[in-house]
Structure formats: structure tokens, C-alpha cells
C-alpha angles and dihedrals in degrees: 000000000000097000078049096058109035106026112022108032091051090054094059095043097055084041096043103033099078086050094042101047079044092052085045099052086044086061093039073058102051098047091080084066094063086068089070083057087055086247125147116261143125090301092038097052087043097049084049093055086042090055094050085049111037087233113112091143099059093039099047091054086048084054092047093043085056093056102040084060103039094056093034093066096035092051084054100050088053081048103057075035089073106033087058087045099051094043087042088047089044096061 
């Protein structure tokens, strides 16, 4: 269990977390394409607000602000990831 904790688990964390944050963005993605299913989600609950409020405009460049930024950090983070990962795997 030891071995577990302190030498194997940090290996595949450092290996799998770059695939599994880009795998994630590629669903954040993805979930403005459930809006198209009528199903609830960030541009959903927006068009509904802006409904409420006559203002779609204002509330769809709120959403795709969100997710510029959403998938811009996180980008960034798989980035410096895998950067970590290639100069740790290097040594």
C-alpha cells in the first residue's frame, strides 16, 4: 500500500492529468451542444434569463466569455501539465 501511495499513484497522476483536464475541456466543449437537445446547461439557463430580460445579446456574450475563459485556463494548465510531465519524464 505503501508503494501505492508514495511511488506508483504519483507516477500516473503526473502521466494521466494532461489527458484527462484535455478530455475534460473537450466535454466543457461539448455541453453547449446539449442546448441544441433542449436540454438545461450554461446557454440554456442564459437564453432563458435573456428571455426574462429581453436581453440575448448581452447574455450570449456573458456565456462565451465563460467559456473563453473556461477552456483558456484550462488549456494553459495542460499546457504547463505537459510540460512538467515531458522534463519529469526526461530525467
Amino acid at each position: 500500500m505503501q508503494a501505492y501511495r508514495h511511488i506508483i499513484l504519483p507516477q500516473v497522476f503526473r502521466v494521466t492529468s494532461p489527458i484527462i483536464l484535455s478530455q475534460t475541456i473537450i466535454l466543457f466543449k461539448d455541453t453547449a451542444l446539449v442546448y441544441v437537445l433542449s436540454l438545461t446547461d450554461l446557454v440554456g439557463a442564459a437564453s432563458k434569463v435573456a428571455q426574462l430580460n429581453g436581453r440575448l445579446v448581452e447574455m450570449y456574450l456573458t456565456v462565451a466569455a465563460v467559456y473563453l475563459v473556461i477552456c483558456t485556463s484550462a488549456s494553459q494548465l495542460v499546457a504547463v501539465l505537459r510540460k512538467r510531465t515531458r522534463i519529469a519524464t526526461n530525467r
